[in-house]
N, C-alpha and C positions, 0 to 999 in steps of 0.2 A: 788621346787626341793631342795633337801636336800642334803649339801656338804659334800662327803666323808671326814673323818678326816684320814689324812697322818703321816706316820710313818717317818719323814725326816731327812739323815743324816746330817752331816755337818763336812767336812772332811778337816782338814788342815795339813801339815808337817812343818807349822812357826815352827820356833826352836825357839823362846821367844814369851813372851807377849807382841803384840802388835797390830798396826794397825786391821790386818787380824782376828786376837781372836776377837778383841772389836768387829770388826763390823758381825762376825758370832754369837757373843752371843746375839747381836741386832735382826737377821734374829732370831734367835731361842727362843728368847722372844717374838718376835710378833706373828711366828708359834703359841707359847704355847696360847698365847691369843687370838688365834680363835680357840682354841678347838686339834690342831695337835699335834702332841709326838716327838717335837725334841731331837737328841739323838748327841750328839759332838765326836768326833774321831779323835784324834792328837796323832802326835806319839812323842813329848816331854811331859816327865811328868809336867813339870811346866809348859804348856799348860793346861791340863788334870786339875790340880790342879788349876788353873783359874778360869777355866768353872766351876768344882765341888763349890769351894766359892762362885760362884754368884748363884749355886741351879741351875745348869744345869747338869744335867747328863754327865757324860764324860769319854770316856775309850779310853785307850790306843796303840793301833798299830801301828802298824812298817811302818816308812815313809823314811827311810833313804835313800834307791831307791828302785825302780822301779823291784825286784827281786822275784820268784815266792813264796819264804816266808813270803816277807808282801802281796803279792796279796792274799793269802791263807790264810792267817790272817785276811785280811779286809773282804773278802769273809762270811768267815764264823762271824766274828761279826756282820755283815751287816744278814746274817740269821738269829743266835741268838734274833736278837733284833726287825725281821720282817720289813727292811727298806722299804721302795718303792720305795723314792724320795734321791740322795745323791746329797747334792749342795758342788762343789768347785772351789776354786779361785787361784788356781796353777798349773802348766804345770805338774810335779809330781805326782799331787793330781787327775788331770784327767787321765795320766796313771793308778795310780791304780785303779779308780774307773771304766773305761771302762774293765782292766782284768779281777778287780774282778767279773765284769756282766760275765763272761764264766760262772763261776760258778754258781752265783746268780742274777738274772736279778732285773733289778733298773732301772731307770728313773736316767738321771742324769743333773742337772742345773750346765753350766759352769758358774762362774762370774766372767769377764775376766778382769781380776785383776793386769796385766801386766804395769810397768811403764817403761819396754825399749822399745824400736820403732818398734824393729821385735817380729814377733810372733814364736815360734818352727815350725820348718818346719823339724823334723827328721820323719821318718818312723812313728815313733808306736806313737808319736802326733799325727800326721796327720789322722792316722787311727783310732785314741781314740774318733775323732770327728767326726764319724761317730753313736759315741754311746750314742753323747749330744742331747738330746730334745731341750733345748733352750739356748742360752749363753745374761749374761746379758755383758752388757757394760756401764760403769762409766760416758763417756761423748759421747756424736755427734760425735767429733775429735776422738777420741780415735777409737769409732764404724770403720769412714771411713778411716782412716789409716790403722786399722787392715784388711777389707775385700779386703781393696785394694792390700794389700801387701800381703793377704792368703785368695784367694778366697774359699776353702775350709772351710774356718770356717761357712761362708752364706753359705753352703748347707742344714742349719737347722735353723729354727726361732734364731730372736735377737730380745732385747728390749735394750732400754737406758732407765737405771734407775738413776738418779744422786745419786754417793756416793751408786750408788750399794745397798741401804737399803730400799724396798718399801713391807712392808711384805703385802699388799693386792696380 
């Protein structure tokens, strides 16, 4: 059987370079090396310009919140560029990428990237999670703290992947 090659976003609103950059350009490196077309979308340019120097592809949109001009933005970049798969690791970041699917339908991996104790329990979170295929989770603890404290999140497959990076 022969593995479709994926068009995958990789979506963050970090305002600097750091943690969250390194470890998306890790996911989007190992994509690249089985053959898939990772594409990065931040909305700080010294994000953008991260990715671009390590030879990642990277473009810019509006993450500032959650407002119908960056959903409309990411929307249409996410067409432009034929996404399928958008992976992200912030409460933000999965808002836009659940509105932007009105628009433009995608596949989205949460990687739940959270180091305070509660999970978002507003409305349009809670409802974003209806639009994640799978959410990873960093540790065991972390897994069971979070379902326990928002059973809505286990309404859709998890995995624990340590450190969140296992590109198989």
């Amino acid at each position: 059987m022969t593995q479709r090659l994926l068009s995958v976003g990789l979506l963050t609103s970090a305002r600097a370079w750091r943690g969250s950059g390194v470890s998306l350009a890790n996911v989007a490196r190992g994509l690249a090396d089985r053959g898939h077309h990772p594409h990065m979308f931040a909305g700080e340019a010294a994000v953008v310009d991260a990715f671009s120097r390590l030879g990642l592809p990277a473009i810019r949109v509006g993450t500032s919140n959650t407002g119908w001009r960056q959903v409309a933005t990411l929307a249409r970049a996410l067409r432009t560029h034929r996404i399928d798969v958008v992976m992200v690791d912030r409460p933000r970041d999965l808002r836009l990428s659940a509105l932007a699917s009105i628009w433009y339908p995608h596949v989205i991996v949460n990687r739940y990237n959270l180091s305070r104790h509660n999970p978002p329990i507003d409305l349009v979170s809670r409802m974003a999670y209806w639009r994640v295929a799978m959410t990873i989770f960093l540790s065991r603890t972390t897994a069971e703290r979070t379902l326990q404290s928002a059973p809505y999140i286990s309404r859709r497959p998890y995995r624990i992947i340590p450190g969140a990076v296992d590109t198989e």
